[in-house]
One Martini backbone bead per residue (centre of mass of N, CA, C, O) as a GRO file, in nm:
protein
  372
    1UNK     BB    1  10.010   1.574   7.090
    2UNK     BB    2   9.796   1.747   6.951
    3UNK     BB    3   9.536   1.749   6.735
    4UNK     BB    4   9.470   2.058   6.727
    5UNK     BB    5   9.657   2.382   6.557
    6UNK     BB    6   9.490   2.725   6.685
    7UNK     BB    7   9.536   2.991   6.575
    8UNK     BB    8   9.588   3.336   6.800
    9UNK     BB    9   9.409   3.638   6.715
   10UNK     BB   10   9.318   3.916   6.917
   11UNK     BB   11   9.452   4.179   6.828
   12UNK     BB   12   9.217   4.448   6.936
   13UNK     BB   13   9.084   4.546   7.114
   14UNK     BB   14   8.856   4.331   7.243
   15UNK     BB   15   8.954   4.087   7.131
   16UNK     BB   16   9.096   3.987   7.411
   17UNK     BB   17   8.827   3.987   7.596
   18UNK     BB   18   8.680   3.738   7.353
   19UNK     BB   19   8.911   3.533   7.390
   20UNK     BB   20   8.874   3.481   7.688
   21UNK     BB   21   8.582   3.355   7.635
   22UNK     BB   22   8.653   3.154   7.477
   23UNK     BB   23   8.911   2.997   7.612
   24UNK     BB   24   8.706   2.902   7.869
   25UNK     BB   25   8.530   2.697   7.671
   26UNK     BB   26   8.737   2.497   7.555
   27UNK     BB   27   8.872   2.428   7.858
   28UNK     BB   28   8.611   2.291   7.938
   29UNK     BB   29   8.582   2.081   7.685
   30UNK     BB   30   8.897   2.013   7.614
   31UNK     BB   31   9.016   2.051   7.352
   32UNK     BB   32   9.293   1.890   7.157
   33UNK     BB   33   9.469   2.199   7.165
   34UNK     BB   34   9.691   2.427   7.046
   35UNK     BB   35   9.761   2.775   7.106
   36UNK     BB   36   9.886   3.034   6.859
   37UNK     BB   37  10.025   3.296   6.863
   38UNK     BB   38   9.962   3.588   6.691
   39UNK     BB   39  10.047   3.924   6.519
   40UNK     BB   40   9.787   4.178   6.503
   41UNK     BB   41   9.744   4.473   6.385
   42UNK     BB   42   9.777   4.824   6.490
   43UNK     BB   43  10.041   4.814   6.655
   44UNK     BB   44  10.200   4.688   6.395
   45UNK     BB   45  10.169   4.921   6.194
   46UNK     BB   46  10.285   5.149   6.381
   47UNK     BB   47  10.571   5.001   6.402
   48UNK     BB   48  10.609   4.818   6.111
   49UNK     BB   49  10.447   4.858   5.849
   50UNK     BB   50  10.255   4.597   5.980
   51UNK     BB   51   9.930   4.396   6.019
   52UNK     BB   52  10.084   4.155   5.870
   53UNK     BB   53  10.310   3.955   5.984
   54UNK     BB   54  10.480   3.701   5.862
   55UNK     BB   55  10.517   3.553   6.098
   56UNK     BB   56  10.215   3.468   6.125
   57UNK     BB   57  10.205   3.358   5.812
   58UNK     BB   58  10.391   3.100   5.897
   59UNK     BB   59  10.220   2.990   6.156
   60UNK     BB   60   9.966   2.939   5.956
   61UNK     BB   61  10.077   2.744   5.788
   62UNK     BB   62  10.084   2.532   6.082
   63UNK     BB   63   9.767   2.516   6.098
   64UNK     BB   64   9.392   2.410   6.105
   65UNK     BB   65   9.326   2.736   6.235
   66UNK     BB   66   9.130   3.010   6.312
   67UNK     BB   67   9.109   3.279   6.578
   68UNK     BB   68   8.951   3.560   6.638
   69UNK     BB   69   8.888   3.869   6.675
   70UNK     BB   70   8.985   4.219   6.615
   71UNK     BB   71   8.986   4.509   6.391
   72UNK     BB   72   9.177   4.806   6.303
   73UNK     BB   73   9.057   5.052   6.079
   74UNK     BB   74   9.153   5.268   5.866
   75UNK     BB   75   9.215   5.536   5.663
   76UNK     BB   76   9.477   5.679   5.492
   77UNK     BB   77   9.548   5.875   5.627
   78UNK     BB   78   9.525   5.809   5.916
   79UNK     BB   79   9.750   5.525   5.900
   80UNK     BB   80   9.965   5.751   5.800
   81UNK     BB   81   9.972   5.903   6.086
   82UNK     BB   82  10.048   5.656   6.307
   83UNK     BB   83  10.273   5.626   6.242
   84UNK     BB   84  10.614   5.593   6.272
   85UNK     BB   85  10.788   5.846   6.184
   86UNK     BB   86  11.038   5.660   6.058
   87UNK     BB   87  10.802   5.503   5.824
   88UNK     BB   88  10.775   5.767   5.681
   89UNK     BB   89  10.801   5.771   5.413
   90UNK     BB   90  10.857   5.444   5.270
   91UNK     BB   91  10.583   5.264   5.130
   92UNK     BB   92  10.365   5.260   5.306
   93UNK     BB   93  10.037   5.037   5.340
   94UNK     BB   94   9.712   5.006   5.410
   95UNK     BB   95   9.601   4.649   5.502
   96UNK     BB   96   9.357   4.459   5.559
   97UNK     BB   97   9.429   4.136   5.755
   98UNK     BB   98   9.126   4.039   5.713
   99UNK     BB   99   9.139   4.060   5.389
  100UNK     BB  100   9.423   3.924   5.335
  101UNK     BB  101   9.381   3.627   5.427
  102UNK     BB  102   9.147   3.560   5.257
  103UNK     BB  103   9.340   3.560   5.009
  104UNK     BB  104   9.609   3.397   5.071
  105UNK     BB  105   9.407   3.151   5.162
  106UNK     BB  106   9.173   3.132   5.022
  107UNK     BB  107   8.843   3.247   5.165
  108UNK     BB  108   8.582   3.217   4.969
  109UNK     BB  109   8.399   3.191   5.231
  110UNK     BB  110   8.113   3.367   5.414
  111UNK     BB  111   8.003   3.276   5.714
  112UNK     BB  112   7.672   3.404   5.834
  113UNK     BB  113   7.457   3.366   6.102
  114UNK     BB  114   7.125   3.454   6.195
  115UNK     BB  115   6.963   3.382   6.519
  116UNK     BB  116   6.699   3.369   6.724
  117UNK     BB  117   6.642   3.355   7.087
  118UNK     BB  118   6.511   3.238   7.306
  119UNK     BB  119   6.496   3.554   7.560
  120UNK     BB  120   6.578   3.771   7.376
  121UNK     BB  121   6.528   4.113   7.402
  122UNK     BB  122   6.681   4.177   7.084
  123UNK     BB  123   6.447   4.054   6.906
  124UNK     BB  124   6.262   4.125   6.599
  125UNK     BB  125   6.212   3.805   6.584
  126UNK     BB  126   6.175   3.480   6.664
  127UNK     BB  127   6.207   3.326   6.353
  128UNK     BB  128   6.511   3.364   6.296
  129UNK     BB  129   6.692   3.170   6.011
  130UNK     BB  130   6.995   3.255   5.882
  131UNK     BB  131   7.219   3.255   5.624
  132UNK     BB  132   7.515   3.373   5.496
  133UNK     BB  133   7.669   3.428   5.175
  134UNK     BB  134   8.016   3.543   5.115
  135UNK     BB  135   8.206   3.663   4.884
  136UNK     BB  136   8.583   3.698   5.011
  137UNK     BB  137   8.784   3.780   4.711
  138UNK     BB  138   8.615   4.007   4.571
  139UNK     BB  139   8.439   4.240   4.400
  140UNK     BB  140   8.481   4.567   4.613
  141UNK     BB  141   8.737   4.391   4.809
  142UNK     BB  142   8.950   4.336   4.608
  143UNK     BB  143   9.182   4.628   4.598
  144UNK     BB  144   9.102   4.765   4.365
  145UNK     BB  145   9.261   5.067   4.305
  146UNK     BB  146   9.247   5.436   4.274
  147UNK     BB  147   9.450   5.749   4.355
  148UNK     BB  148   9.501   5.847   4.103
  149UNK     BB  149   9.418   5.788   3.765
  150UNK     BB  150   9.581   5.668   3.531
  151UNK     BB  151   9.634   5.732   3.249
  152UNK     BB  152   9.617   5.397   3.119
  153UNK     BB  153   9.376   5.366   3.207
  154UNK     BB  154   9.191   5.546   3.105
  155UNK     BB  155   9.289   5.470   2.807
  156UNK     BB  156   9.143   5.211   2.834
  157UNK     BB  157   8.881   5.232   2.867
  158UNK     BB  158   8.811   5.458   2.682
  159UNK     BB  159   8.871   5.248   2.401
  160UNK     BB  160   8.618   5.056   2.533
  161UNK     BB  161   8.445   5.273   2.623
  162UNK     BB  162   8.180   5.574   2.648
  163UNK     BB  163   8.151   5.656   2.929
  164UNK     BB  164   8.439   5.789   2.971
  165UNK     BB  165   8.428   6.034   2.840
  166UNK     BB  166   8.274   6.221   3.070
  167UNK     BB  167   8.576   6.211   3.226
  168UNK     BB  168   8.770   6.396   3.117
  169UNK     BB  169   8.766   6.686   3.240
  170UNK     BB  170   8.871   6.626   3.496
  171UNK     BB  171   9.058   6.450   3.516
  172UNK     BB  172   9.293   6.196   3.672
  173UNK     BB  173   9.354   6.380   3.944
  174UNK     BB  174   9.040   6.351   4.057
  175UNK     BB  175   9.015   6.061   4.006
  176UNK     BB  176   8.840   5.781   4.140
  177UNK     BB  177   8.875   5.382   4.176
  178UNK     BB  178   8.667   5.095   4.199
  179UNK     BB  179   8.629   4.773   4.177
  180UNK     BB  180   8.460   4.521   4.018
  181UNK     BB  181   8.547   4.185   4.053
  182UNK     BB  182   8.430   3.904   3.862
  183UNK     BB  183   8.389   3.511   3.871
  184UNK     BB  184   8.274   3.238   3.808
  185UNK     BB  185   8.464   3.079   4.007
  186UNK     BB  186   8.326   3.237   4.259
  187UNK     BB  187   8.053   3.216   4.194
  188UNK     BB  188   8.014   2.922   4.232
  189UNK     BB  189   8.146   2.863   4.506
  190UNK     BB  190   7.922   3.006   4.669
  191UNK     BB  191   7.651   2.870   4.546
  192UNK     BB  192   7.726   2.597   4.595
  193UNK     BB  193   7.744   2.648   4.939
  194UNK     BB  194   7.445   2.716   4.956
  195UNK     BB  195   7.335   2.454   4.844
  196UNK     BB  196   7.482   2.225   5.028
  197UNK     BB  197   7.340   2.349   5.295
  198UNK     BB  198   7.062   2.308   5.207
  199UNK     BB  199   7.069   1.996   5.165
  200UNK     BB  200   7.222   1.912   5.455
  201UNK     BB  201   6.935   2.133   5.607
  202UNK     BB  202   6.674   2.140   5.489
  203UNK     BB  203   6.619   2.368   5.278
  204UNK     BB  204   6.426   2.534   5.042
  205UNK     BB  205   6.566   2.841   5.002
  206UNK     BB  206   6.815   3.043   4.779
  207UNK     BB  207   6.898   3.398   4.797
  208UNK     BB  208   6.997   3.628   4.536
  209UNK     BB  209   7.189   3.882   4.575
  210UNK     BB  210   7.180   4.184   4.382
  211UNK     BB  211   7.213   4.421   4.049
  212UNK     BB  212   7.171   4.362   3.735
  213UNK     BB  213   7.020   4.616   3.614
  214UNK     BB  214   7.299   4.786   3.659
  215UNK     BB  215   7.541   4.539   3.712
  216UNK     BB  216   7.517   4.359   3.429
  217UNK     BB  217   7.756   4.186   3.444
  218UNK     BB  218   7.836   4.121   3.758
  219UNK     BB  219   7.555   4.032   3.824
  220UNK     BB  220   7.480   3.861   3.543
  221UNK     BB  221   7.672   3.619   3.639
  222UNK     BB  222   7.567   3.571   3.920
  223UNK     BB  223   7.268   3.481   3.816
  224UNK     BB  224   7.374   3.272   3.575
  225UNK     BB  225   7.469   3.053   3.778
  226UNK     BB  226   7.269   3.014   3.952
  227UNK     BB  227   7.071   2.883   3.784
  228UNK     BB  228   7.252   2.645   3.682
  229UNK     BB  229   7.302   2.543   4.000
  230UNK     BB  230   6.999   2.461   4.036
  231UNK     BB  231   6.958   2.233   3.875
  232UNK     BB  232   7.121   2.017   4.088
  233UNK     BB  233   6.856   2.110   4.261
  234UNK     BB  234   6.626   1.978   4.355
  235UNK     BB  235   6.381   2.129   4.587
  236UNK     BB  236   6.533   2.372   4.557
  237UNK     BB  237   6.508   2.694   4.540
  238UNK     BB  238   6.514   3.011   4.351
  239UNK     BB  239   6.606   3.357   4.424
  240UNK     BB  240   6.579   3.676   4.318
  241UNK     BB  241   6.747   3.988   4.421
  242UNK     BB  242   6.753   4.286   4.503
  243UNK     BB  243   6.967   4.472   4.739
  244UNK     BB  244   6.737   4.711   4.828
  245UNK     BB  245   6.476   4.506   4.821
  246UNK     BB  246   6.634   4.307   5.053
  247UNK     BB  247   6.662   4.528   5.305
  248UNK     BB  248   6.344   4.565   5.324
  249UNK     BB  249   6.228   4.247   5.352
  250UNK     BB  250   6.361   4.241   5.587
  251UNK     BB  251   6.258   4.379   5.782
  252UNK     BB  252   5.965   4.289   5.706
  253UNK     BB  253   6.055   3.927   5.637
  254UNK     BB  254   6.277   3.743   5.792
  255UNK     BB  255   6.082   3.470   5.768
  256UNK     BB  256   6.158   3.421   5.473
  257UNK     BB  257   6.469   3.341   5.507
  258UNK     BB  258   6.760   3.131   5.492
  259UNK     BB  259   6.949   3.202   5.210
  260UNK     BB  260   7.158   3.368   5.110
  261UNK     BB  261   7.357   3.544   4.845
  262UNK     BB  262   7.703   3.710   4.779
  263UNK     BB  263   7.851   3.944   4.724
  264UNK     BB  264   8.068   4.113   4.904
  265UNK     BB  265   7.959   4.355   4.996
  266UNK     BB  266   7.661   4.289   5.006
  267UNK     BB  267   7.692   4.071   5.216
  268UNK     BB  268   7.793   4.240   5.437
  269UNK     BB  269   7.520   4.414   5.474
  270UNK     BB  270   7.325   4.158   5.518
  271UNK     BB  271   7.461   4.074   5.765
  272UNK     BB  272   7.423   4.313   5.952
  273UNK     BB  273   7.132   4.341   5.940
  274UNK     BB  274   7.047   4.063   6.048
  275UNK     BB  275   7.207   4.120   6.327
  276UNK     BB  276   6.989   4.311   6.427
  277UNK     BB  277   6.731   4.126   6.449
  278UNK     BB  278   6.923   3.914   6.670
  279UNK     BB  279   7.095   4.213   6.853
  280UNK     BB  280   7.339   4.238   6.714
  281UNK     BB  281   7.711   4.217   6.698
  282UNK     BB  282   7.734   4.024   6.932
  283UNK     BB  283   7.576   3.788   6.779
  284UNK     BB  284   7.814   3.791   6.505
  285UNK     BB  285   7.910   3.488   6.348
  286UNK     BB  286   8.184   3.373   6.167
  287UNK     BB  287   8.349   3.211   5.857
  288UNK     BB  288   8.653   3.207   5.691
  289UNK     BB  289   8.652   2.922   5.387
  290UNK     BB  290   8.841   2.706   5.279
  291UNK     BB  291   8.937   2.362   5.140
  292UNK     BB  292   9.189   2.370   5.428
  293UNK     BB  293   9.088   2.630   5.573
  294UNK     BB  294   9.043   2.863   5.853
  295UNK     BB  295   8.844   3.190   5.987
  296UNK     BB  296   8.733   3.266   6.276
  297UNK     BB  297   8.493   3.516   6.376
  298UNK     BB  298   8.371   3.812   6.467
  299UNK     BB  299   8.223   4.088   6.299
  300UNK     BB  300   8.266   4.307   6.505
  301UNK     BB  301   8.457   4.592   6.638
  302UNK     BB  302   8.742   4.665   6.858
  303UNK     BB  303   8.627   4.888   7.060
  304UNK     BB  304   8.854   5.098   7.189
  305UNK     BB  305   8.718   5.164   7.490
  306UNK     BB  306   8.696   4.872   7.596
  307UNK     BB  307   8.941   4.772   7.677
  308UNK     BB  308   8.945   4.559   7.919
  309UNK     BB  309   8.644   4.558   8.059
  310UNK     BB  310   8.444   4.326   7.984
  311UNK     BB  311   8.156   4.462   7.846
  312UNK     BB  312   8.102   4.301   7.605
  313UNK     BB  313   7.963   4.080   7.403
  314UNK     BB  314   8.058   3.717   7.382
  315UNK     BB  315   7.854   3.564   7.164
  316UNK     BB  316   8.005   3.607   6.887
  317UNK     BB  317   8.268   3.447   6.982
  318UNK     BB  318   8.115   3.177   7.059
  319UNK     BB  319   8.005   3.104   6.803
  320UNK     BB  320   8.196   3.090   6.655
  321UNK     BB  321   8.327   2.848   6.798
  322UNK     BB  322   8.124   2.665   6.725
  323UNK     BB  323   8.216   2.663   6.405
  324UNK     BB  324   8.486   2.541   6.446
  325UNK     BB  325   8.414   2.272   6.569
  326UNK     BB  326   8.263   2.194   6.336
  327UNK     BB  327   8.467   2.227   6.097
  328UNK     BB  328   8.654   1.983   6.297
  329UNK     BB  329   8.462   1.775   6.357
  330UNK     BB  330   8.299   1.865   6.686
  331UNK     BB  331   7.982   1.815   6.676
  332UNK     BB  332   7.916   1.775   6.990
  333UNK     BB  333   8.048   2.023   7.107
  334UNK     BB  334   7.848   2.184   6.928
  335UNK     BB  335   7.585   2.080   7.079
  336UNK     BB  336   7.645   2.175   7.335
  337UNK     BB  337   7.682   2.490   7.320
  338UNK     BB  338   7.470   2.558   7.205
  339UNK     BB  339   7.314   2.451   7.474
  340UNK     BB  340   7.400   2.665   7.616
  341UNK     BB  341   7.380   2.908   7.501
  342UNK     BB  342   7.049   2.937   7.487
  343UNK     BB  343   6.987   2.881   7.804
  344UNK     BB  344   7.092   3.147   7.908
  345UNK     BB  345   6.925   3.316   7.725
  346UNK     BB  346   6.677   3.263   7.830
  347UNK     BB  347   6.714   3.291   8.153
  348UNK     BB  348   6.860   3.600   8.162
  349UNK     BB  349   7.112   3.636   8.424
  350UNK     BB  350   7.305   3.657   8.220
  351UNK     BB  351   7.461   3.959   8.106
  352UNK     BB  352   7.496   4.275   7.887
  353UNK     BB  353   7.422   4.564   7.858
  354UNK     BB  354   7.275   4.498   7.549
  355UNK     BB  355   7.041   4.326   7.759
  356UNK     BB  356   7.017   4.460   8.033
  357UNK     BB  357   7.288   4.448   8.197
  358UNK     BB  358   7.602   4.394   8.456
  359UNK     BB  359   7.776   4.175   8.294
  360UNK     BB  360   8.038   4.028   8.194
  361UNK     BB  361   8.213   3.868   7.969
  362UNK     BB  362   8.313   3.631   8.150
  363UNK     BB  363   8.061   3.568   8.298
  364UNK     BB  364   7.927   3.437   8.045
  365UNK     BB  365   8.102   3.230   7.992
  366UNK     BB  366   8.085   3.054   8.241
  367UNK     BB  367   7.785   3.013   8.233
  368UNK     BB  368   7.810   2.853   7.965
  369UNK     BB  369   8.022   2.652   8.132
  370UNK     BB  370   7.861   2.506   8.344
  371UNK     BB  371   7.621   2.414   8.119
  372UNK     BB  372   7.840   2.180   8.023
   0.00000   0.00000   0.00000
C-alpha cells in the first residue's frame, strides 16, 4: 500500500499538459504515493450542470491532499449558455470548483511564493523573495452576491445603514450587491500562519495590505488583529499598507518585502503582480492549505488554445509540487527538486516559449527531471 493517496485533478485545458509534467518528476523522484484521477472542470459543467461532481468530493475525502492542474471559469451568463440544451431552465449555477474545494474543505490559507530564479531572463529584479498569505474563504470571494437584490435585504441593510437610502429610487431589480465579509477567526488564522512562516524562516518583516480608511470595518478587523498578534513574535516587524500603495511600491522596491497578508481580493491582485516581477504565471505555484488537507495549484489559467500543445511553461506546476512534497513532509525530495529547478533555469538550454525558448512543457520536466 502507497505510503500517501494524491487526488490528481488535471480540470481543464492546459491543466492536464502541467499534470504530466509534473507527473514526470514525481515518478522520476519516486514518491511512494498512488494518484487517484478526479473529475472537475467545464466539461463536467457543461455535461452534468457541476463542474465539482459528489463522486470527486467524497474521493477527496480519503486521500492526503491534492494536485491540481487548471480551471476554466466563465460569467453567469456564458457559463448558463454552455449548458447541455437538455440542464438548462432546470436550476443550475456556476460555481468555480476551485473556490468550492476551498470553502468545503476550509483551505483557509493561500500560500503563493514569488521568487526570481539567477538566469530567468523574465526576472524584473534579481534580488525577489516573497511569500503572499492570502486569506482563502471570506473577503469578496466568499460568493455571497445578489442580482436583483432581495426586497427584504434592501429593507434590513436600510433599516440598520443610512448609506443606503441613496440607492432606493434605483429600485431593487437594478442593485447588484457583491458582499466582503470578514471574521477574526479568518483574520487570526492568516495573520498567524504568516508570523509563523516569518519566524519559521529567519525572516524579518510581515506587510499586512488592505484598506481600512475607506473599509473601515473590514479592513480595520484585519489591521486591529495584525496588531494583536503581531505582539507575540519580537524581532518581527509589522508593517501596515494600503493596497493601491502596496501595488505601486511592488513594483518600485520588491526587494522590500518579504512576506505580504491580505484578505481573498486583495491577495489575489498581489499573487499576480508578484508573479510578473519574477516571470510571469508560468512561473507562480500556490498551495491552498487547511488543518489537516490541502490543494496545491499553479495559479495561471485554462489556456485552452493551448491544450494539448505542451507549449506553456510547466514551472509554476512544477514549483507547486515542490510545496505539496514539503507540505508532505518530504523535506529532502523537496530540497532536491529545488536544486533542479534552479539549475535548469541558470542553464537556461531548455525552456518555453515564454522565455525565449521553443521547447515543450514535458521537455522542461524531463530537463530538471535529469538534474534530480
Amino acid at each position: 500500500m502507497a505510503k500517501y493517496r494524491i487526488g490528481w485533478l488535471p480540470g481543464d485545458g492546459v491543466g492536464n499538459d502541467v499534470m504530466e509534467a509534473a507527473r514526470i518528476i514525481l515518478d522520476r523522484l519516486q514518491l511512494d504515493a498512488e494518484y487517484i484521477h478526479g473529475d472537475i472542470g467545464w466539461k463536467f459543467w457543461k455535461s452534468e450542470g457541476e463542474a465539482l461532481p459528489e463522486r470527486t468530493v467524497e474521493m477527496l475525502e480519503k486521500t492526503d491532499c491534492a494536485l491540481f492542474g487548471a480551471i476554466t471559469s466563465k460569467p453567469k451568463e456564458e457559463a448558463d449558455e454552455a449548458l447541455d440544451p437538455k440542464l438548462k431552465g432546470k436550476g443550475f449555477v456556476y460555481f468555480s470548483p476551485i473556490v468550492r474545494l476551498r470553502q468545503m474543505f476550509d483551505l483557509h490559507t493561500n500560500m503563493r511564493p514569488c521568487k526570481s530564479y539567477p538566469g530567468n531572463p523574465l526576472n524584473y529584479k534579481e534580488d525577489i523573495d516573497i511569500t503572499i498569505f492570502r486569506e482563502n474563504t471570506e473577503g469578496m470571494y466568499g460568493g455571497i452576491e445578489f442580482f436583483p437584490l432581495p426586497q427584504d435585504v434592501f429593507d434590513v441593510l436600510d433599516r440598520n445603514h443610512p448609506k443606503m437610502k441613496k440607492f432606493k429610487d434605483a429600485g431593487v431589480e437594478n442593485i447588484a450587491m457583491s458582499t466582503r465579509i470578514m471574521t477574526k477567526k479568518g483574520c487570526v488564522r492568516i495573520v498567524t500562519d504568516a508570523f509563523e512562516f516569518a519566524k519559521e524562516f529567519g525572516k524579518k518583516k510581515v506587510t499586512v495590505v488592505d484598506k481600512p480608511n475607506v473599509l473601515r470595518e473590514t479592513g480595520g478587523l484585519m489591521i486591529r488583529t495584525a496588531r494583536k498578534i503581531a505582539k507575540k513574535y519580537p524581532g518581527i516587524s509589522l508593517e501596515e499598507t494600503n493596497i493601491d500603495a502596496q501595488c505601486m511600491w511592488l513594483v518600485k522596491n520588491p526587494e522590500n518585502y518579504e512576506i505580504l497578508v491580505a484578505e481573498n481580493m486583495f491577495g489575489d491582485i498581489l499573487s499576480d503582480l508578484s508573479a510578473q516581477l519574477v516571470g510571469g504565471l508560468g512561473f507562480a505555484a500556490s498551495g491552498n492549505i487547511g488543518d489537516d488537507f490541502a490543494v496545491f495549484e499553479p495559479t495561471h489559467g485554462s489556456a485552452p488554445k493551448y491544450k494539448g500543445k505542451y507549449k506553456v511553461n510547466p514551472m509554476a506546476m512544477i514549483r507547486t509540487t515542490k510545496m505539496m512534497l514539503d507540505w508532505l513532509g518530504e523535506l529532502e525530495l523537496g530540497k532536491r527538486l529545488e536544486k533542479a529547478i534552479a539549475e535548469v533555469i541558470s542553464e537556461g538550454k531548455v525552456k518555453t516559449y515564454d522565455m525565449g525558448g521553443n521547447n515543450t512543457s514535458l521537455d522542461v520536466a524531463n530537463e530538471i527531471a535529469d538534474k534530480l
